[in-house]
C-alpha positions as a printed Julia matrix, in Angstrom:
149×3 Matrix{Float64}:
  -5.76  -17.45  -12.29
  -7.66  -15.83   -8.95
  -9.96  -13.38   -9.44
 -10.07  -11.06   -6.2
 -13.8    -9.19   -5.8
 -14.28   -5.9    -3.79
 -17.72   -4.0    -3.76
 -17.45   -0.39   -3.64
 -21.06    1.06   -2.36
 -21.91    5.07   -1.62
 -24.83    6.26   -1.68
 -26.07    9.89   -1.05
 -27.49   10.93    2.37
 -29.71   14.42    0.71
 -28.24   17.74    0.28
 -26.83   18.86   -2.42
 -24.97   17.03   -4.65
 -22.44   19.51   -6.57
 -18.58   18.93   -6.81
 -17.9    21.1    -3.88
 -21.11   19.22   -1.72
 -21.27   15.86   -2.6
 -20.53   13.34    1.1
 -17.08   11.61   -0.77
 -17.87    8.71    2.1
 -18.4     5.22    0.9
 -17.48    1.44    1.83
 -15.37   -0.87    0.46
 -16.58   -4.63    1.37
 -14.68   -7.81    0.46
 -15.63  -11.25   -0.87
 -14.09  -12.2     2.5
 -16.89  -10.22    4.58
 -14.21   -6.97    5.38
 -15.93   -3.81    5.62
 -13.56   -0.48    5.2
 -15.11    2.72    5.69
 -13.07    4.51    3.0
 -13.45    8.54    1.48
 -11.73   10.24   -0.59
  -8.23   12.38    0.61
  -8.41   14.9     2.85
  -7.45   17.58    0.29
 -10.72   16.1    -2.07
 -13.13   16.91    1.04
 -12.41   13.59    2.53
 -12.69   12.59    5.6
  -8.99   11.97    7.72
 -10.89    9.18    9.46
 -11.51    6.4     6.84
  -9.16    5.24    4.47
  -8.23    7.06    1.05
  -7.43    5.32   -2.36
  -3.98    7.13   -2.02
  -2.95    5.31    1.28
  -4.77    2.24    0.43
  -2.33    2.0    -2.44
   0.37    2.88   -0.69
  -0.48    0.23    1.93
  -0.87   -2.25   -0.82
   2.56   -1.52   -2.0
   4.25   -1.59    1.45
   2.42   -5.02    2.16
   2.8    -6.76   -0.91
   6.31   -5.94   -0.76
   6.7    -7.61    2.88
   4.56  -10.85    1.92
   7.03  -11.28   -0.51
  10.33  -10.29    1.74
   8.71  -12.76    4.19
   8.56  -15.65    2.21
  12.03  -15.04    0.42
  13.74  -14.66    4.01
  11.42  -17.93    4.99
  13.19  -19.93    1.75
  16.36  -18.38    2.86
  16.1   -20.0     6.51
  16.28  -16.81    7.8
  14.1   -16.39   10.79
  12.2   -12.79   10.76
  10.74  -11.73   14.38
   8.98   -8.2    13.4
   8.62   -6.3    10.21
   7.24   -2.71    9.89
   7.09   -0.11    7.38
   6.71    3.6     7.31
   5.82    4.09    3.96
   4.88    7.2     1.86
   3.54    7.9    -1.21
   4.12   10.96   -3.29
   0.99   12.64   -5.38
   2.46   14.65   -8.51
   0.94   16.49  -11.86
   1.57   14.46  -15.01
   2.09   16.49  -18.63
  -2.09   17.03  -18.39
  -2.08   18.5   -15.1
  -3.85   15.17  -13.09
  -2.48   14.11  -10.39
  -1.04   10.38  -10.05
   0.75    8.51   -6.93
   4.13    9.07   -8.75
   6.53    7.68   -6.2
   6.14    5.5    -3.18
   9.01    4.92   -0.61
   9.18    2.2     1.52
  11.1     1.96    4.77
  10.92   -1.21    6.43
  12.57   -2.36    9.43
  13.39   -6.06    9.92
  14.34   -7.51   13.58
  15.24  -11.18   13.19
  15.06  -13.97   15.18
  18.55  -14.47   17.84
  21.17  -16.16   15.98
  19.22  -15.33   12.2
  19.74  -12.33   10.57
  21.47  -10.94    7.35
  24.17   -8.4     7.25
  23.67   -5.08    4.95
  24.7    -7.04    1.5
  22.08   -9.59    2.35
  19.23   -7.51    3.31
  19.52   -5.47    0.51
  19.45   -8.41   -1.55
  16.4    -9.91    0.17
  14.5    -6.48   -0.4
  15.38   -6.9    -4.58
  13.97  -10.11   -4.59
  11.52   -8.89   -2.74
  10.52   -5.76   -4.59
  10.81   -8.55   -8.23
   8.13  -10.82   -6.78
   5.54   -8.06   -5.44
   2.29   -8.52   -7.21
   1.69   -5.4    -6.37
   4.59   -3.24   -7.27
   4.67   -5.23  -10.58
   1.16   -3.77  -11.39
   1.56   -0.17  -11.39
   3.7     2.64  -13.27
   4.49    3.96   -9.58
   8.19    4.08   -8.8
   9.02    2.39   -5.74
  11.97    2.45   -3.69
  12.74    0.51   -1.34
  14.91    2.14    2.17
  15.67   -0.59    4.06
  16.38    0.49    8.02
């Protein structure tokens, strides 16, 4: 089994550190040498500039999903030109009150190659097998759905 290693590193800059005070700006730095200047949400006194757990897992699920609709169109002989998703993710309360990334929607739009491509019945079938073989979507109690364009 792979074992996938992030460091997450913050470290306070002075002031005041109280809930309402505290700098929510950190980095997130892979074993592969990416650095991600990441925060918390907007609405947790993030900032909109570097990237939020919420979207990151949200982008996780959107590009897990189109690894895996890559390679099943790729075993299919079916030649894919451009991919792209607009994908959401929708915070709500659970029976405590928290909030949890309780849906995600993914919309992605396929343009195959000339002379490859897959009607409606196909695609649709592509995106199950698609959505089945997602690490990603396999690991969390988020429901996704998948919108195909």
């Amino acid at each position: 089994m792979t074992q996938h290693r992030v460091t997450v590193r913050w470290e306070r800059a002075g002031g005041d550190f109280s809930p309402a005070a505290f700098d929510p700006s950190h980095q997130w730095l892979t074993d592969g040498g990416v650095r991600i200047a990441a925060s918390s949400a907007p609405a947790l006194q993030g900032m909109r500039a570097r990237l939020n757990p919420q979207e990151a897992l949200v982008a996780a699920l959107a590009s897990s999903h189109m690894l895996a609709f890559l390679a099943v169109a790729a075993q299919e002989r079916l030649v894919v030109d451009h991919y792209e998703d607009s994908a959401t993710g929708a915070l709500e309360n659970d029976a405590d009150g928290k909030p949890w990334l309780a849906h995600a929607v993914l919309r992605p739009r396929v343009t195959w190659a000339p002379g490859s491509g897959a009607g409606a019945t196909l695609l649709s079938l592509l995106h199950h097998r698609a959505h089945g073989e997602s690490i990603i979507a396999r690991s969390v109690r988020t429901a996704v759905t998948v919108e195909p364009a």
